[in-house]
BAFI-3210 file (N, C-alpha, C; in Angstrom, 3 decimals, decimal comma, padded with zeros to 6 digits):
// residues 54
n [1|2|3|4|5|6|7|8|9|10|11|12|13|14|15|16|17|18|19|20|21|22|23|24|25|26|27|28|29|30|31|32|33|34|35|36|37|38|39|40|41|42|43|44|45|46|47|48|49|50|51|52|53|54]
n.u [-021,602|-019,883|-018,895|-016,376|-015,800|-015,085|-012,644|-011,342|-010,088|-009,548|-006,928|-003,657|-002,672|-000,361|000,697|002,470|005,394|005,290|003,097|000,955|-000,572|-002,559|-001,476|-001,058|000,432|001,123|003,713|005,289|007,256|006,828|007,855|009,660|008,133|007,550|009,501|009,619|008,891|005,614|004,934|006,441|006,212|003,514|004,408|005,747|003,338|001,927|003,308|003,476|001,052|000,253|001,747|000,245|000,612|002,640]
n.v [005,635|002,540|001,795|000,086|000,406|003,295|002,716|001,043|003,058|004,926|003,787|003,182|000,621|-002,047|-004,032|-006,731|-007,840|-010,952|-012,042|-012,127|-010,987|-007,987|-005,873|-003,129|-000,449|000,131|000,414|-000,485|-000,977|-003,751|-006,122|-006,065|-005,589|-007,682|-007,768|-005,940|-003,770|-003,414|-000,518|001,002|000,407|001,338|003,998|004,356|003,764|006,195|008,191|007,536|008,075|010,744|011,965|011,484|009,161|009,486]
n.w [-007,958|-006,612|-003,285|-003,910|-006,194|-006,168|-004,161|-005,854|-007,929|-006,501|-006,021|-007,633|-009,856|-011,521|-014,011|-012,618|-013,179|-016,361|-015,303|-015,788|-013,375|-011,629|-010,156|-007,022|-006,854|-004,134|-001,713|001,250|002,350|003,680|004,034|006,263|008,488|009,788|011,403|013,392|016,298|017,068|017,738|016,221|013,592|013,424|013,595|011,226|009,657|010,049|009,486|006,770|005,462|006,574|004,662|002,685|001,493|-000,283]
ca.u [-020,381|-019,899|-017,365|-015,914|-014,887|-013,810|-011,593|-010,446|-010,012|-008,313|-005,800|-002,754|-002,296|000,189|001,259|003,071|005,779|004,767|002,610|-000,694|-001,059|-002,867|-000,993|-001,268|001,463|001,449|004,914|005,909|008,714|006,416|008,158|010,584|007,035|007,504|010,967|009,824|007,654|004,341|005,171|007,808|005,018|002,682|004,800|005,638|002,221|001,163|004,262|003,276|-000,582|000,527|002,352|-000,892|000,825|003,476]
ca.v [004,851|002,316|002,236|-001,011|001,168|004,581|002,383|000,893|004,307|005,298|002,808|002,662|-000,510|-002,036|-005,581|-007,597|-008,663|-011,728|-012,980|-011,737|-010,447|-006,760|-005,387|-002,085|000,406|000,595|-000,531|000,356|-002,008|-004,407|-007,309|-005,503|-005,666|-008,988|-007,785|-004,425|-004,050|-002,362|000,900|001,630|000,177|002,493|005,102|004,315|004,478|007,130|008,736|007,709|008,504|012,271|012,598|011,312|007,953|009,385]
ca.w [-007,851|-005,113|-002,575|-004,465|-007,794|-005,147|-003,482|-007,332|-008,566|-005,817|-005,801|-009,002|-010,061|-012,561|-014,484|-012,287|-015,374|-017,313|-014,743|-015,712|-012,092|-011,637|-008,619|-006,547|-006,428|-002,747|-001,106|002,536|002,474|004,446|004,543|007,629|009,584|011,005|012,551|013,871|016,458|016,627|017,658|015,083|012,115|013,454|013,284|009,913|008,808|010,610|008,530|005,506|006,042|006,883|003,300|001,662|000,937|-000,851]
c.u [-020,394|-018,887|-016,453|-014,625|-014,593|-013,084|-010,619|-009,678|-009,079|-006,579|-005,118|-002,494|-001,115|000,476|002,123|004,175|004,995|003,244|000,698|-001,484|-001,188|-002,379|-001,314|-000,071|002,447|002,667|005,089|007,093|008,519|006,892|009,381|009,220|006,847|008,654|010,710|008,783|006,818|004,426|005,827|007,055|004,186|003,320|005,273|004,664|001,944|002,001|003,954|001,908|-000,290|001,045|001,663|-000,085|001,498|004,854]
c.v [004,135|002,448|001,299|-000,314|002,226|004,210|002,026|001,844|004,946|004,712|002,690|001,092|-000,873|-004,015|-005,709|-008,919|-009,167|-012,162|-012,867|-011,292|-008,900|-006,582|-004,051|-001,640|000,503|-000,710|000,406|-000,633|-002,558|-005,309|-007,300|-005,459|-006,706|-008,757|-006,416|-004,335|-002,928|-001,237|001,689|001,234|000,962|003,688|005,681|004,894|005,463|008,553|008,670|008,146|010,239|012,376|012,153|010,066|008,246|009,713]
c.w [-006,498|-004,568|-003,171|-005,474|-007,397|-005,323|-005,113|-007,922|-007,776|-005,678|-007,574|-009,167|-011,808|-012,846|-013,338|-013,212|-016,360|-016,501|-015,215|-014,355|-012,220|-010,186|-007,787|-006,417|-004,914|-002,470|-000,245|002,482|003,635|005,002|006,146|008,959|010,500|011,889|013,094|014,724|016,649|016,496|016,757|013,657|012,449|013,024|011,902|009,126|008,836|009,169|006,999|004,744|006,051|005,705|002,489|000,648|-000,099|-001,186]
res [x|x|x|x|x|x|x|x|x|x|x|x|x|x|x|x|x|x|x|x|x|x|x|x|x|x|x|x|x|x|x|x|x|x|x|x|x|x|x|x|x|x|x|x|x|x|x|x|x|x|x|x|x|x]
***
C-alpha cells in the first residue's frame, strides 16, 4: 500500500450534496483561523491532535 491510499483510508470522506464533490469529514471550524492568532490555532490543534481528531 502506498502512503497515497494510507493517507485515503485514513481519512472519512462524504458527498458534498448535489455537487458531485468527494469531501473529508475533517472540520475544526477553520474559517475562525484568520481572526485568531497563532497561538490560540495551535492550541486548538494541539487539542484536537491529543483526542485523536475527535
Amino acid at each position: 500500500m502506498d502512503a497515497d491510499t494510507e493517507a485515503e483510508d485514513a481519512m472519512r470522506y462524504r458527498m458534498f450534496g448535489n455537487s458531485g464533490l468527494r469531501v473529508s469529514e475533517v472540520h475544526l471550524g477553520a474559517m475562525g483561523f484568520g481572526w485568531t492568532d497563532r497561538d490560540e490555532v495551535r492550541r486548538m490543534v494541539d487539542l484536537y491532535t491529543e483526542a485523536n481528531g475527535q
